[in-house]
C-alpha positions as CSV (number, residue, x, y, z in Angstrom):
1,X,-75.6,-110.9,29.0
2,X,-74.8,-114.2,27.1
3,X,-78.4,-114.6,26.8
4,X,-80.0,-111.7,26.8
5,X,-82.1,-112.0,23.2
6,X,-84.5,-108.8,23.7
7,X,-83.6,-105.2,24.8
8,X,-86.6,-106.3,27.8
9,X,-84.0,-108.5,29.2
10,X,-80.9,-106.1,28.9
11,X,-83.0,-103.7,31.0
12,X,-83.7,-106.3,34.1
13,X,-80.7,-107.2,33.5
14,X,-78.8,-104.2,34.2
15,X,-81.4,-102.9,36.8
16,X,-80.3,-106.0,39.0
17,X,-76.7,-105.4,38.3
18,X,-77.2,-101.7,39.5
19,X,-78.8,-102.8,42.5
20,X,-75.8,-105.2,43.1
21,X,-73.7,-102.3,42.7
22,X,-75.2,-99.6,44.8
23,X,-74.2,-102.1,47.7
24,X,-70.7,-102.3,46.5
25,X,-70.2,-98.8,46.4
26,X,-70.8,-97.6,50.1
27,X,-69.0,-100.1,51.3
28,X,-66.3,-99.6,49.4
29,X,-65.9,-95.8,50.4
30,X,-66.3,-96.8,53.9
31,X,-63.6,-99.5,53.8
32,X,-60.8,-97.2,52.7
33,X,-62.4,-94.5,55.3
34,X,-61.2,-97.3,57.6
35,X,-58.2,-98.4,56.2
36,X,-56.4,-94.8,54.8
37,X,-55.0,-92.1,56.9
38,X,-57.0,-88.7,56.2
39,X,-53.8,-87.4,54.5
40,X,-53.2,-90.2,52.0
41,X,-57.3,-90.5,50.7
42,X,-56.8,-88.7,47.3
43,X,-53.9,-90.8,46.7
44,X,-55.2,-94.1,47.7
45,X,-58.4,-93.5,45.9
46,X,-56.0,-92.8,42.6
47,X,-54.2,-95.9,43.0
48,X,-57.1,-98.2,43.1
49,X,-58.6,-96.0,40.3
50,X,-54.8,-96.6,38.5
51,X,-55.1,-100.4,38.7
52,X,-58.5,-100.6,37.6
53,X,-58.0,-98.6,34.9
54,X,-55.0,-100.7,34.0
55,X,-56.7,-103.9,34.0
56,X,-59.6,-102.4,32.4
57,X,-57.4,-101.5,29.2
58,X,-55.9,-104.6,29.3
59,X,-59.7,-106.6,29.0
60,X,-60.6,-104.3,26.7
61,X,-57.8,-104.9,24.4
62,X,-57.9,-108.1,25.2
63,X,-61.9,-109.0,24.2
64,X,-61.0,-107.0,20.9
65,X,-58.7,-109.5,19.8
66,X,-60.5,-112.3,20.7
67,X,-63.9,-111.2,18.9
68,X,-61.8,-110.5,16.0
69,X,-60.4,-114.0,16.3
70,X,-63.3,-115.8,17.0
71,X,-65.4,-113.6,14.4
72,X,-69.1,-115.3,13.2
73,X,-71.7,-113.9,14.7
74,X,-72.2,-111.2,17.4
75,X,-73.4,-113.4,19.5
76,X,-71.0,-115.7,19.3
77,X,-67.9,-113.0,19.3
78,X,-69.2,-112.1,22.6
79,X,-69.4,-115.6,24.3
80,X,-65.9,-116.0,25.4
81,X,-65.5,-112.4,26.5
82,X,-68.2,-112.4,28.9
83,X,-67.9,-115.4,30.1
84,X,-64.6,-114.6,31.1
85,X,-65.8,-111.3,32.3
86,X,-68.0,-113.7,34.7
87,X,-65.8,-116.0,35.9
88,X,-62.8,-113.7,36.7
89,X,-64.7,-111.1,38.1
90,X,-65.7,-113.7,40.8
91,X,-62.3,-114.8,41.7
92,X,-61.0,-111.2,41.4
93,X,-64.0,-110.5,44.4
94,X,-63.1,-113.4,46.9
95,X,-59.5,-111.5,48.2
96,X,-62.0,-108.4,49.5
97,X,-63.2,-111.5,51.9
98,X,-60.1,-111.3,53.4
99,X,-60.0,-107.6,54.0
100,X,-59.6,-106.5,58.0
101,X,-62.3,-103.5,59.1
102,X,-63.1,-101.6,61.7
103,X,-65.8,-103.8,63.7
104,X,-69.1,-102.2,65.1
105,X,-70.4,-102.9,68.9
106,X,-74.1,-102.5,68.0
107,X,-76.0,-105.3,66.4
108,X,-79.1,-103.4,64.7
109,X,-81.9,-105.4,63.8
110,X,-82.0,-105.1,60.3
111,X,-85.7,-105.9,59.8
112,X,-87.3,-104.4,62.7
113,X,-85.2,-101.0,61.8
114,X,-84.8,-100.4,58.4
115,X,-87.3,-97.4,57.9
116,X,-86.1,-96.0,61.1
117,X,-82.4,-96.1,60.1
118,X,-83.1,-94.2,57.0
119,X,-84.5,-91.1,58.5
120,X,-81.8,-91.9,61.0
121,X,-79.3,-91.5,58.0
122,X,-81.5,-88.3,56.5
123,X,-81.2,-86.4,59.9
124,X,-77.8,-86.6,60.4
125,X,-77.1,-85.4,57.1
126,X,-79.0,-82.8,57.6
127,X,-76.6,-81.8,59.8
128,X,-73.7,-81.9,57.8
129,X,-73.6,-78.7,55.4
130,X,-71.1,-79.8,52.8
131,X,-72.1,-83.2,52.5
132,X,-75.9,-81.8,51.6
133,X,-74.7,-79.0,49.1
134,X,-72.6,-82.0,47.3
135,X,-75.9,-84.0,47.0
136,X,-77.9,-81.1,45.5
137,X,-75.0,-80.0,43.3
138,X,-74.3,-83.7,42.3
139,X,-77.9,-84.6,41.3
140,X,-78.5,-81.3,39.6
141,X,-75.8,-82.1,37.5
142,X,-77.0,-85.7,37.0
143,X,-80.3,-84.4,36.0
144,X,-79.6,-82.1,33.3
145,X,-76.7,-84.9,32.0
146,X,-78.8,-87.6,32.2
147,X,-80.9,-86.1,29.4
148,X,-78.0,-86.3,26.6
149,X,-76.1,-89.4,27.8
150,X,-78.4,-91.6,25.8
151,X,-77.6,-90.5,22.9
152,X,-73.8,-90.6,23.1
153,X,-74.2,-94.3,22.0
154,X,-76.2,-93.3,18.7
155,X,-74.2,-90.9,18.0
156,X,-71.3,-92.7,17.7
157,X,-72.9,-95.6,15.3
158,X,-75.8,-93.8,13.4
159,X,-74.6,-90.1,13.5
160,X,-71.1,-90.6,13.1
161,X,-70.5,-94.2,11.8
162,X,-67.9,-95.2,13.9
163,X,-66.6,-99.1,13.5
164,X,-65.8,-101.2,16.2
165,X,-62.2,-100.6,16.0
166,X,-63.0,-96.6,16.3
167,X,-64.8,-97.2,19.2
168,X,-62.2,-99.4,20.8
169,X,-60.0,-96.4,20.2
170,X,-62.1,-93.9,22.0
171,X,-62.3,-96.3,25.1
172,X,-58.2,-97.0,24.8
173,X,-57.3,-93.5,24.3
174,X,-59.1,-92.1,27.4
175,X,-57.4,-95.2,29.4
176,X,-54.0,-94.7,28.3
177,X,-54.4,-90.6,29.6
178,X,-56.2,-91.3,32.6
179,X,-53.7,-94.2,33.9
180,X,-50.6,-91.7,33.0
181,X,-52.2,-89.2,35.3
182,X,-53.6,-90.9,37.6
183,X,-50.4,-91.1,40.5
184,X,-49.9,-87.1,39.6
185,X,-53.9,-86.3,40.4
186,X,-54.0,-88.4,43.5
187,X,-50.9,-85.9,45.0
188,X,-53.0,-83.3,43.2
189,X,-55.8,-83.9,45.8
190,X,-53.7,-84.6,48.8
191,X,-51.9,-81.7,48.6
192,X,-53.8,-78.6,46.9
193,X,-57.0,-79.8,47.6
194,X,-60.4,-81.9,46.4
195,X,-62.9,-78.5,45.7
196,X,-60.4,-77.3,42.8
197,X,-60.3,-80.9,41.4
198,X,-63.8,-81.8,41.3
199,X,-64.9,-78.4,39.7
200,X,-62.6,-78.7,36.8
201,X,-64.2,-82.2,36.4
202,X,-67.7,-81.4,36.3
203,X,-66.9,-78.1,34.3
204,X,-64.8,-80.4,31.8
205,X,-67.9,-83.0,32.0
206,X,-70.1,-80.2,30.4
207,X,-67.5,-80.3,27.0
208,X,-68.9,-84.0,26.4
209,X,-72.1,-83.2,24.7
210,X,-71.0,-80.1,23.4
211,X,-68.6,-82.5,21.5
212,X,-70.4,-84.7,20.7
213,X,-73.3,-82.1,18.8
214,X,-70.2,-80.7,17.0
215,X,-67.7,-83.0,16.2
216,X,-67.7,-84.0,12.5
217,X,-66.4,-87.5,12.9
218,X,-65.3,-89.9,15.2
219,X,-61.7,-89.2,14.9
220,X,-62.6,-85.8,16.8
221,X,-64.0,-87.4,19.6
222,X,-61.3,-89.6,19.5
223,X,-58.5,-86.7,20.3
224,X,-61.2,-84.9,22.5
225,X,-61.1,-88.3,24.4
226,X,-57.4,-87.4,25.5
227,X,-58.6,-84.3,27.6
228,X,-61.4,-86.5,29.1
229,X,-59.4,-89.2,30.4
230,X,-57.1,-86.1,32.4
231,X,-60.3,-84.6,34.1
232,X,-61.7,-88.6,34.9
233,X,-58.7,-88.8,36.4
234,X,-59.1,-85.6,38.2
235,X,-62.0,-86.6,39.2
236,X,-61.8,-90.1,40.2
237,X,-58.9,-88.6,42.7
238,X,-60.8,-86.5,44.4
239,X,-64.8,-87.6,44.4
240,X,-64.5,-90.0,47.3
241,X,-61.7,-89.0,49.3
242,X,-64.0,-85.2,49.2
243,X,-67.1,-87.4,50.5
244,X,-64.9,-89.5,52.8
245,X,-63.9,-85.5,54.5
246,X,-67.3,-84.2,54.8
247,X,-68.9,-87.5,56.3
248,X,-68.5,-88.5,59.8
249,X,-66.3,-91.8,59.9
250,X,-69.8,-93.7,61.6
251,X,-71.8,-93.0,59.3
252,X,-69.5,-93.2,55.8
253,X,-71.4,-96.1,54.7
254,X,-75.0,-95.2,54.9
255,X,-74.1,-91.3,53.9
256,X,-71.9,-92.8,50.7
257,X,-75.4,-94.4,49.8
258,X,-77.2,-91.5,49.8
């Protein structure tokens, strides 16, 4: 994003990044399907989610204090911070390389089968009940959210006019909440259940742009914040160790890309 001079660039920019992701993320879900007894997912999923979130705070607080130091233009505040951004999130990638997995006996031609292997993946999710109802539920939701989540960001700077330093805080203050309850909503999961969990998350998910219509400042969504980093951290606990139940462990790759 050093470069980016247009909002044209920004868009290909984060289009390839999302590509780039959705390959991260199935594998990622099937890797600790591999790696996590049944028992332990909601907790293993909240530490990872706890250590993240720590070391997301950390950069956060961290780029704050160095824009403020560097100062001068945006463009230039945003140098060092991104190009830190670049070069640490490449070394923090190359320990996955060293990650041990369960290996596979069949050697699909990746070319010759790839439209086949996607109805392949379709029908056997067809025969999994939960996992479908969670895809309709999830992109339902997704839908109708989708249509406010752009303007969250104008909100905040043309609606509310919230500084840099108030935005910081909204970011910080959900961190500090979810990190502290992170460790308790990964027992949560293990132990009472995912379903409770992820409805009070999407339920508490429909309070954001009720807030955000409402609140008279920022300061509002500020303290509001504090309940939303509890049901991230809800959620977060219990979204993929629920998907890593209602998949079969063969398939928890191509069904977590679905």
């Amino acid at each position: 994003m050093i470069f980016v001079t247009n909002a044209t660039q920004l868009i290909i920019l984060l289009a390839v990044q999302t590509l780039l992701g959705s390959m991260a993320t199935p594998a990622l879900t099937a890797i600790i399907g591999d790696l996590v007894p049944t028992s332990r997912f909601g907790r293993a999923n909240a530490s990872i989610y706890l250590w993240a979130s720590i070391g997301g705070l950390a950069a956060t607080l961290a780029a704050g204090i160095l824009m403020m130091t560097v100062g001068g233009t945006l463009q230039g505040m945003f140098f060092i911070p991104l190009t830190a951004a670049t070069v640490l999130g490449i070394i923090s990638s190359l320990p996955l390389l060293g990650l041990k997995e369960k290996k596979s006996t069949e050697k699909p031609d990746l070319k010759q089968h790839f439209f086949s292997d996607i109805f392949s993946v379709l029908k056997y999710a067809r025969k999994n009940p939960d996992f479908v109802k969670y895809c309709c539920v999830v992109a339902t939701f997704e839908f109708f959210m989708s249509i406010s989540w752009p303007l969250f960001s104008i909100t905040q700077v043309t609606v509310l006019n919230a500084s840099m330093l108030q935005l910081a805080l909204l970011s910080v203050v959900q961190s500090i909440v979810m990190i502290a309850f992170q460790d308790w909503a990964g027992k949560r999961a293990d132990t009472r259940g995912r379903k409770p969990l992820l409805a009070f998350f999407r339920f508490s998910l429909m309070t954001v742009p009720i807030a955000y219509a409402l609140s008279p400042d920022i300061n509002t969504l500020i303290a509001v914040g504090a309940f939303w980093g509890l049901a991230s951290a809800l959620g977060q606990a219990a979204v993929t160790a629920y998907l890593l139940d209602v998949t079969p462990e063969e398939h928890r790759g191509s069904f977590g890309n679905l």
